[in-house]
Structure formats: C-alpha cells, structure tokens
PDB file of N, H, CA, C and O in Angstrom:
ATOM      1  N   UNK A   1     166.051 106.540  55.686  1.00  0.00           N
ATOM      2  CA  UNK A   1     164.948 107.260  56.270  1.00  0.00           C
ATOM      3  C   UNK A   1     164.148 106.275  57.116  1.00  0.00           C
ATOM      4  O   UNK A   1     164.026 105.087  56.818  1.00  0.00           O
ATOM      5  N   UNK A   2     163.534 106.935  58.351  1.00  0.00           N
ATOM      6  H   UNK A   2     163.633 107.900  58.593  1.00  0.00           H
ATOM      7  CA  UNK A   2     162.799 106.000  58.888  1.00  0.00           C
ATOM      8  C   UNK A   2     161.324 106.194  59.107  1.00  0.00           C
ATOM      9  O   UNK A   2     161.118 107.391  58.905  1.00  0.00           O
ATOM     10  N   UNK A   3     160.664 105.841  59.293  1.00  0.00           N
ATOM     11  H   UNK A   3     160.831 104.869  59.457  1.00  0.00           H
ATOM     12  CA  UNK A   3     159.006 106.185  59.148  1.00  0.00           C
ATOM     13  C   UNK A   3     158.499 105.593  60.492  1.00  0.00           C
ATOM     14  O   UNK A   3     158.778 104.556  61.093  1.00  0.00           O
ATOM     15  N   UNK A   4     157.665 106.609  60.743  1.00  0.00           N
ATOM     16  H   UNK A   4     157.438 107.451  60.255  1.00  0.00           H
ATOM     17  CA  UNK A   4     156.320 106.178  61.751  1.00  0.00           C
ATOM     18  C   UNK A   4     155.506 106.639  61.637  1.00  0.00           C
ATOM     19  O   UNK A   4     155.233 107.837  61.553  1.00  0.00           O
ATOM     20  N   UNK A   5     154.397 104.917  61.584  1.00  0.00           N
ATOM     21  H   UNK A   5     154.619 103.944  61.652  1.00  0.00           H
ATOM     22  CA  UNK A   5     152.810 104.939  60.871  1.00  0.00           C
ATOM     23  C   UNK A   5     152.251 104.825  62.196  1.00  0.00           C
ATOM     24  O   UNK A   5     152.806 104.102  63.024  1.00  0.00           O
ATOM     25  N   UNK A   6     151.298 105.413  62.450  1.00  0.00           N
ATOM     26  H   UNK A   6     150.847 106.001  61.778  1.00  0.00           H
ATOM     27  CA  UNK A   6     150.413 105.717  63.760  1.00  0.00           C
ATOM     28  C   UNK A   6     148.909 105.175  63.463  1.00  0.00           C
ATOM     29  O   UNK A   6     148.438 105.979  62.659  1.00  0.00           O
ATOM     30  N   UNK A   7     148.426 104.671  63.607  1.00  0.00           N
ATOM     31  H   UNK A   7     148.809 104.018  64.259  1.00  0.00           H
ATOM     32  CA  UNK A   7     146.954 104.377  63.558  1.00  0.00           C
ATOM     33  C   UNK A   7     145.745 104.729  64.524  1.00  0.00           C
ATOM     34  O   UNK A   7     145.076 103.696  64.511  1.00  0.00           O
ATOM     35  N   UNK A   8     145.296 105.374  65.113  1.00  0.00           N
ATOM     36  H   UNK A   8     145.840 106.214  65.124  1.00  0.00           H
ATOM     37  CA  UNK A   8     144.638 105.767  66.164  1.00  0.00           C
ATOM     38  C   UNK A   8     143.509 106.060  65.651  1.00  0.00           C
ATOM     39  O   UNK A   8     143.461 106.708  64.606  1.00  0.00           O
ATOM     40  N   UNK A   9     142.076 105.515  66.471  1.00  0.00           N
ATOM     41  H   UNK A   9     142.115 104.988  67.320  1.00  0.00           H
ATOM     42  CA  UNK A   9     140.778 105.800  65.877  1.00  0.00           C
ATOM     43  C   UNK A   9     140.459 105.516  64.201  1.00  0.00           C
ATOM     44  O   UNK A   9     140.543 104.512  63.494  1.00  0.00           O
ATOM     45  N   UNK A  10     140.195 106.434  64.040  1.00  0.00           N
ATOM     46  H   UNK A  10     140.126 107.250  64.614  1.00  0.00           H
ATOM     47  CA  UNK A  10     139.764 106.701  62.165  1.00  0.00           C
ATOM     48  C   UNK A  10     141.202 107.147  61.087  1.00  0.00           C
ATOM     49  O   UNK A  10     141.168 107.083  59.858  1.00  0.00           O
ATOM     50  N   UNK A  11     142.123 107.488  61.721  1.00  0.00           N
ATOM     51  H   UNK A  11     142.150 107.540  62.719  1.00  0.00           H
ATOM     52  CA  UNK A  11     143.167 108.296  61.267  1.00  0.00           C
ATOM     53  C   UNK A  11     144.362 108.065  60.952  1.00  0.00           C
ATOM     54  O   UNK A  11     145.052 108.308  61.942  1.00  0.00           O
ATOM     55  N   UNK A  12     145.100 107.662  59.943  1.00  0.00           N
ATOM     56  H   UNK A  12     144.540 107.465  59.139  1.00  0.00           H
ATOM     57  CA  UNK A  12     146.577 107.369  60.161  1.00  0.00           C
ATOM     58  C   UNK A  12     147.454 108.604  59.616  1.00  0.00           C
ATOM     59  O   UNK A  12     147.388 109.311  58.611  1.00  0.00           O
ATOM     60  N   UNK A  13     148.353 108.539  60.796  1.00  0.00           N
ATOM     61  H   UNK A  13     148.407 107.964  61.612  1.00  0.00           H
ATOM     62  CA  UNK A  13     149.680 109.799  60.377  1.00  0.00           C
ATOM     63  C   UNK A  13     150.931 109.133  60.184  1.00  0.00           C
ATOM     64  O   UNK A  13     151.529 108.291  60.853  1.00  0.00           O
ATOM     65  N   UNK A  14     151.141 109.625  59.273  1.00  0.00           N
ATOM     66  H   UNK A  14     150.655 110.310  58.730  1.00  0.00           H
ATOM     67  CA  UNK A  14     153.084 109.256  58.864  1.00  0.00           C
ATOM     68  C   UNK A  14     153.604 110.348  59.768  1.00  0.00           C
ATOM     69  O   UNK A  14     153.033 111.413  59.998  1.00  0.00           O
ATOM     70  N   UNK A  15     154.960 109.873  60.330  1.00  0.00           N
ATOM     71  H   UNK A  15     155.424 109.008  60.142  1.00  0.00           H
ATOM     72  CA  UNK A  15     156.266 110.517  60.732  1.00  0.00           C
ATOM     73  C   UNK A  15     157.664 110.458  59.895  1.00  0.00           C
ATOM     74  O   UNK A  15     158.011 109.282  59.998  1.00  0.00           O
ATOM     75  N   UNK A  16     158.410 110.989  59.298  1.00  0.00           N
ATOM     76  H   UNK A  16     158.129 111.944  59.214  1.00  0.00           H
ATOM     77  CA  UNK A  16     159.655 110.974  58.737  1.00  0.00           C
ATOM     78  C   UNK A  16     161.102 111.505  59.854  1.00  0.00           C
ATOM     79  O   UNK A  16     161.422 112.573  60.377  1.00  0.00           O
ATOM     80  N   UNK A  17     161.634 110.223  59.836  1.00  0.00           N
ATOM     81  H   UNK A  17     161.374 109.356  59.411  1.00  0.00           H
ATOM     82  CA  UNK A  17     162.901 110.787  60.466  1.00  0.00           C
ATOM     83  C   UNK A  17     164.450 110.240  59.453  1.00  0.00           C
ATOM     84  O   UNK A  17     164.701 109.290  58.711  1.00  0.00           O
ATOM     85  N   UNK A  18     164.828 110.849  59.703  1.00  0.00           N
ATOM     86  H   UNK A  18     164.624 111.621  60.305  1.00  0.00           H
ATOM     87  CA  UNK A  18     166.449 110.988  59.207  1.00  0.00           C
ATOM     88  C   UNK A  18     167.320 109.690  59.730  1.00  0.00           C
ATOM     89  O   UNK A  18     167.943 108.960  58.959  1.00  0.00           O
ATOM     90  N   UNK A  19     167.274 109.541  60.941  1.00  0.00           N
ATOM     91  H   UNK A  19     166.767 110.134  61.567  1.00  0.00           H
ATOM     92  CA  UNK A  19     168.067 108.406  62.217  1.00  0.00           C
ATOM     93  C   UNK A  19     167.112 107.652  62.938  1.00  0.00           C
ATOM     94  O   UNK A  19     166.070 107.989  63.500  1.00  0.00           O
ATOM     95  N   UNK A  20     167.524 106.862  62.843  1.00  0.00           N
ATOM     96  H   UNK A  20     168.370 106.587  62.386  1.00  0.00           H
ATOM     97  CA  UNK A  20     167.112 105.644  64.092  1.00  0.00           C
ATOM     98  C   UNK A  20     166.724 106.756  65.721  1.00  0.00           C
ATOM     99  O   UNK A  20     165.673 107.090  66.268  1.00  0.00           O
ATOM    100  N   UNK A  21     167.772 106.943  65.926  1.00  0.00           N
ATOM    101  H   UNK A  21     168.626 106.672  65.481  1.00  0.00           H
ATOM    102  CA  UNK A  21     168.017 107.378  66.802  1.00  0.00           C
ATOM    103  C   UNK A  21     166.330 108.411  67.396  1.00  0.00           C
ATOM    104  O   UNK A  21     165.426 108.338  68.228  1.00  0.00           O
ATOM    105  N   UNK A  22     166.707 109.084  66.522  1.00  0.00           N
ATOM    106  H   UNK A  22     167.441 109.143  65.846  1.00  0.00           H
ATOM    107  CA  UNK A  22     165.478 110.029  66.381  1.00  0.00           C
ATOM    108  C   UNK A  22     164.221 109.442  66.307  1.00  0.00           C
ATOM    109  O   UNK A  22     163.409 109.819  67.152  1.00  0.00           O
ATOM    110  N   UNK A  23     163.880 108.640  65.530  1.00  0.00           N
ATOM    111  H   UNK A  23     164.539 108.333  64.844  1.00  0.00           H
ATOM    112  CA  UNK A  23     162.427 108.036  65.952  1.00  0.00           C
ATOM    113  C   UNK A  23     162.473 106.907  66.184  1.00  0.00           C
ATOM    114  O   UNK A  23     161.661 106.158  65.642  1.00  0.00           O
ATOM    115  N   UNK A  24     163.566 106.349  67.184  1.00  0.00           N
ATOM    116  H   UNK A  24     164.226 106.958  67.624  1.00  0.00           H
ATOM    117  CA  UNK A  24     163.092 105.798  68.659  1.00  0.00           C
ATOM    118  C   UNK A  24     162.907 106.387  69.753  1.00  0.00           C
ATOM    119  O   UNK A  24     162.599 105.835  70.810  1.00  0.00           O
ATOM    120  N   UNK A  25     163.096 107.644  69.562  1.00  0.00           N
ATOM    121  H   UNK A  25     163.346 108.092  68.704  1.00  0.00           H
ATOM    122  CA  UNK A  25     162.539 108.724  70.687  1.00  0.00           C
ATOM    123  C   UNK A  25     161.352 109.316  70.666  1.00  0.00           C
ATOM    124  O   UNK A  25     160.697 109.838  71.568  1.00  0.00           O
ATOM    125  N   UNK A  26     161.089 109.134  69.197  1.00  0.00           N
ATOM    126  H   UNK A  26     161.621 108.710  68.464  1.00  0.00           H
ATOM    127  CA  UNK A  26     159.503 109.965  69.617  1.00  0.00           C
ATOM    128  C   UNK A  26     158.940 108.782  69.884  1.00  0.00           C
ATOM    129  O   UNK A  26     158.509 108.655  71.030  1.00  0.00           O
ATOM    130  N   UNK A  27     158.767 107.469  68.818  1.00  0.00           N
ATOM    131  H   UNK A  27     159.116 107.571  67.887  1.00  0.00           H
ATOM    132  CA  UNK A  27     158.215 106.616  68.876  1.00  0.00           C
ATOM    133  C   UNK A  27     157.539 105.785  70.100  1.00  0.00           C
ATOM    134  O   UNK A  27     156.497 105.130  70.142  1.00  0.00           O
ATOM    135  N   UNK A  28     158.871 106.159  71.415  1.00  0.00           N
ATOM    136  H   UNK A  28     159.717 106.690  71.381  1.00  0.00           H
ATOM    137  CA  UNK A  28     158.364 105.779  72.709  1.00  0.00           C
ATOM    138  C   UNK A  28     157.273 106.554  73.120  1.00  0.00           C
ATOM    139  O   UNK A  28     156.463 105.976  73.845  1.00  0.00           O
ATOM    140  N   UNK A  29     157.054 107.740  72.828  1.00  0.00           N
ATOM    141  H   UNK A  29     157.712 108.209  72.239  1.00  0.00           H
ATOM    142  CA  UNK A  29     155.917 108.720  73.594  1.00  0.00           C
ATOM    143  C   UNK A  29     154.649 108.567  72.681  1.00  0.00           C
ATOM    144  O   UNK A  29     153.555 109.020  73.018  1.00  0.00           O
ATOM    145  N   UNK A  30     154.802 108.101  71.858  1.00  0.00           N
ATOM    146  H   UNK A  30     155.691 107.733  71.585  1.00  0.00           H
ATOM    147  CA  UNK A  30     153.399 107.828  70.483  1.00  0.00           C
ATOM    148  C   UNK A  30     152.464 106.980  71.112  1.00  0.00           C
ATOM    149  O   UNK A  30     152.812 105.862  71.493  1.00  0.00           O
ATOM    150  N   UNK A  31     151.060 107.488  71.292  1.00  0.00           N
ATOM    151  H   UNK A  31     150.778 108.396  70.983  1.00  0.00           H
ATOM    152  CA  UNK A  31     149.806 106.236  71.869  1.00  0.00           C
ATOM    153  C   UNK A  31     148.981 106.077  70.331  1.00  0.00           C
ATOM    154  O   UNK A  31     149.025 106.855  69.378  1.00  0.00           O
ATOM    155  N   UNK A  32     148.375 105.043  70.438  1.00  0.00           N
ATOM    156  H   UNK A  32     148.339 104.411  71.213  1.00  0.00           H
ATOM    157  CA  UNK A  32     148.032 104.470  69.456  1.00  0.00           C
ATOM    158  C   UNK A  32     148.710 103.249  69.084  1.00  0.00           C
ATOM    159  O   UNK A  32     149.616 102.714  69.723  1.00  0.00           O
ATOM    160  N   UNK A  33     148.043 102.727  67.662  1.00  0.00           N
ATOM    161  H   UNK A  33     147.307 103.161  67.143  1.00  0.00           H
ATOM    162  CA  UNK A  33     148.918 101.335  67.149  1.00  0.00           C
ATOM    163  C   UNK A  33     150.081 101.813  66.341  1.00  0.00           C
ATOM    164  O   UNK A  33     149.666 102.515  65.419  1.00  0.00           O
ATOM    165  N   UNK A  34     151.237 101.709  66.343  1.00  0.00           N
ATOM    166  H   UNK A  34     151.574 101.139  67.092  1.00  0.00           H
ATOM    167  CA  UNK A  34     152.460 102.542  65.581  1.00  0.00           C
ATOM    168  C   UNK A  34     153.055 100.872  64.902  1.00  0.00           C
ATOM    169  O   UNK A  34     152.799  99.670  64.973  1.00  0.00           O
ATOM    170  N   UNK A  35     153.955 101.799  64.274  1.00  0.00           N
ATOM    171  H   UNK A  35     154.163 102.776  64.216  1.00  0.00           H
ATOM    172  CA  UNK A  35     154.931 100.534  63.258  1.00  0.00           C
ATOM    173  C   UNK A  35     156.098 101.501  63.119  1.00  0.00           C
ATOM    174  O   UNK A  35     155.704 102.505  62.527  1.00  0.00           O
ATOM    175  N   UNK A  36     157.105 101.560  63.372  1.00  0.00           N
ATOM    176  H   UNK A  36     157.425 100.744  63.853  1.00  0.00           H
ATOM    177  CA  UNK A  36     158.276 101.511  62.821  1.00  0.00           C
ATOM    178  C   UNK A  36     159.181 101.167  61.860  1.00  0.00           C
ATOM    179  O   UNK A  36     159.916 100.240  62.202  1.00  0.00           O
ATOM    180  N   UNK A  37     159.388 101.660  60.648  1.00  0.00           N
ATOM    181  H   UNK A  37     158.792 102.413  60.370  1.00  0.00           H
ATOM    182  CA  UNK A  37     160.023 101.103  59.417  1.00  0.00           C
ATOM    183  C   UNK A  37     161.061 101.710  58.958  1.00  0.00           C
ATOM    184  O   UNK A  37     161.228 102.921  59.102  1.00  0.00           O
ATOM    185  N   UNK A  38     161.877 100.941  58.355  1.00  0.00           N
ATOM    186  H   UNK A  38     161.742  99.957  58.239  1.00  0.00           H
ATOM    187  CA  UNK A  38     163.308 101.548  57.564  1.00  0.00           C
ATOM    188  C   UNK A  38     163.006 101.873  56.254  1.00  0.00           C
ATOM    189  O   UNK A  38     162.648 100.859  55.656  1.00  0.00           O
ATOM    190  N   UNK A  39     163.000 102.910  55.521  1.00  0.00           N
ATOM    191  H   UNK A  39     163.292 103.734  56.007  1.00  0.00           H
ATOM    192  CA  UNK A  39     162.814 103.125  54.071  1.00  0.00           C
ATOM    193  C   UNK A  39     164.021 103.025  53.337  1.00  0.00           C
ATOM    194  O   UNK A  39     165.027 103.659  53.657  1.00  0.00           O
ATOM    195  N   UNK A  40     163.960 102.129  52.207  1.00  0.00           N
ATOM    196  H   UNK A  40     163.143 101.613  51.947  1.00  0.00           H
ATOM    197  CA  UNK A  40     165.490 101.664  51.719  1.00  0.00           C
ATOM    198  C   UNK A  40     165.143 102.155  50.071  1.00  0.00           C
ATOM    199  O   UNK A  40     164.142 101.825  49.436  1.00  0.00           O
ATOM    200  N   UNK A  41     166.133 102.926  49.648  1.00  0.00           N
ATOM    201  H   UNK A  41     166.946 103.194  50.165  1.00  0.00           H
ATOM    202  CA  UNK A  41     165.962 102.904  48.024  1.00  0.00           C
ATOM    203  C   UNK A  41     166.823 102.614  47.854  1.00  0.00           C
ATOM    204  O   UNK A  41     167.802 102.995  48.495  1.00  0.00           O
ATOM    205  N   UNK A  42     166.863 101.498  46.550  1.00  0.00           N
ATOM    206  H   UNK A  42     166.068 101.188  46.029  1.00  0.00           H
ATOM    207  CA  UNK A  42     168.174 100.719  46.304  1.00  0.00           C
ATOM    208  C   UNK A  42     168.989 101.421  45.293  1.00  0.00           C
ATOM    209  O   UNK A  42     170.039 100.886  44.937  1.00  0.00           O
ATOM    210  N   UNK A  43     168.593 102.685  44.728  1.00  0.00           N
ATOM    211  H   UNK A  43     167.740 103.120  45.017  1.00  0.00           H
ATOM    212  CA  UNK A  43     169.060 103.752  44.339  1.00  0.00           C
ATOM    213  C   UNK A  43     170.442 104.583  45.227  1.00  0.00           C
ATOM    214  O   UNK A  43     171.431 105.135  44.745  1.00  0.00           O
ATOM    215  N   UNK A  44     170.183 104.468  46.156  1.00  0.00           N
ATOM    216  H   UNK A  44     169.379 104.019  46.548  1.00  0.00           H
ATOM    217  CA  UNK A  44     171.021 105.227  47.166  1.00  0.00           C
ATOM    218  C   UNK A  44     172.535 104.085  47.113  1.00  0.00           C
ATOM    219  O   UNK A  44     172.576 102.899  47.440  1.00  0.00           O
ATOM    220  N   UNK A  45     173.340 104.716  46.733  1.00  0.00           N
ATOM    221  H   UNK A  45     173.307 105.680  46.468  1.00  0.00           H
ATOM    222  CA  UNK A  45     174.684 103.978  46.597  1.00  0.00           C
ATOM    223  C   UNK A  45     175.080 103.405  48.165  1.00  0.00           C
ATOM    224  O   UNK A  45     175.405 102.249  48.433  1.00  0.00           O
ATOM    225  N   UNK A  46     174.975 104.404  48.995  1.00  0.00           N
ATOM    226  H   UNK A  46     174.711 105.343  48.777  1.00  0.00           H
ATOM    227  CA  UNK A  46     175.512 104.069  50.248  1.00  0.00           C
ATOM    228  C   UNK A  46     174.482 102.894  51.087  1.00  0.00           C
ATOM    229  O   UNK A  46     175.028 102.093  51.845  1.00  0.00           O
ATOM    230  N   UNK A  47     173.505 102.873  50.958  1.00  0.00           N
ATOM    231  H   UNK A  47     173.062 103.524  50.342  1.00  0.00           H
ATOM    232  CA  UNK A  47     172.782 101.685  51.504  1.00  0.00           C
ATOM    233  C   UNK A  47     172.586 100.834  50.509  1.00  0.00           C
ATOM    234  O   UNK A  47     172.579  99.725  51.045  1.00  0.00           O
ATOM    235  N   UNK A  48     172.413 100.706  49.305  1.00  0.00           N
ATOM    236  H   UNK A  48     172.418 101.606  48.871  1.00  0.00           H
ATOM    237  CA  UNK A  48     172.722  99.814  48.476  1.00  0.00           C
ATOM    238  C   UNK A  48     173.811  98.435  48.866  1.00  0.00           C
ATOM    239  O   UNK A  48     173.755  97.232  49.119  1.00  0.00           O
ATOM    240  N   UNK A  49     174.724  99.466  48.724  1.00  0.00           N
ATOM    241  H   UNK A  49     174.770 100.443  48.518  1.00  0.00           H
ATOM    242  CA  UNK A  49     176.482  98.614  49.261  1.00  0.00           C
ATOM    243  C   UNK A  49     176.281  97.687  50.362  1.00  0.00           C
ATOM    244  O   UNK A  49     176.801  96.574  50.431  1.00  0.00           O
ATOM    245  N   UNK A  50     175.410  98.264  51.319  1.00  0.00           N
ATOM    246  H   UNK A  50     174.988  99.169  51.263  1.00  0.00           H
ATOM    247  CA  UNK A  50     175.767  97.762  52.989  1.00  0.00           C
ATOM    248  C   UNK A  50     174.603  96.424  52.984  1.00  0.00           C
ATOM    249  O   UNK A  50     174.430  95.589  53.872  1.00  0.00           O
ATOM    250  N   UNK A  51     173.926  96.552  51.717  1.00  0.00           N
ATOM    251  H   UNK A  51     174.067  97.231  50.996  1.00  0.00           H
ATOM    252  CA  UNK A  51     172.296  95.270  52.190  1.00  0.00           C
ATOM    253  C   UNK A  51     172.721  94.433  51.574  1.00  0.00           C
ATOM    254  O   UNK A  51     172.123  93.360  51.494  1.00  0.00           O
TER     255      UNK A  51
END
C-alpha cells in the first residue's frame, strides 16, 4: 500500500493507494507539503519474501 500525507495550512489528509503507479499520479497534482510512503506489513507473505 502506498500513502499520501498532505500537510497544507492547519490540516493533514491521508491518501491510500494500491500501486506506485497510482499515487505517483495524483501525487504530482497535490499542492501543499506531501510525503510519499510505502506501507509494509511484515505479515504479508508476499512482501515479506522480497525485503
């Protein structure tokens, strides 16, 4: 999962995306201070394996 934290003024909003792909597309059109992050649970067998 990937996340985007937005900070603007007084306010912060989370975004949830599924793919990379996907929120590097919104992420370009986002004003404000943003961050981009990978959410990893080491629970998940399939990303587990690959880190």
């Amino acid at each position: 999962m990937w996340v985007i934290t937005v900070h603007c003024k007084d306010q912060t909003t989370m975004f949830e995306f599924d793919t990379l792909r996907e929120a590097k597309e919104v992420f370009e059109n986002i004003k404000g201070i943003k961050y981009l992050s990978q959410v990893i649970y080491f629970n998940d067998a399939n990303i587990a394996s690959a880190v």
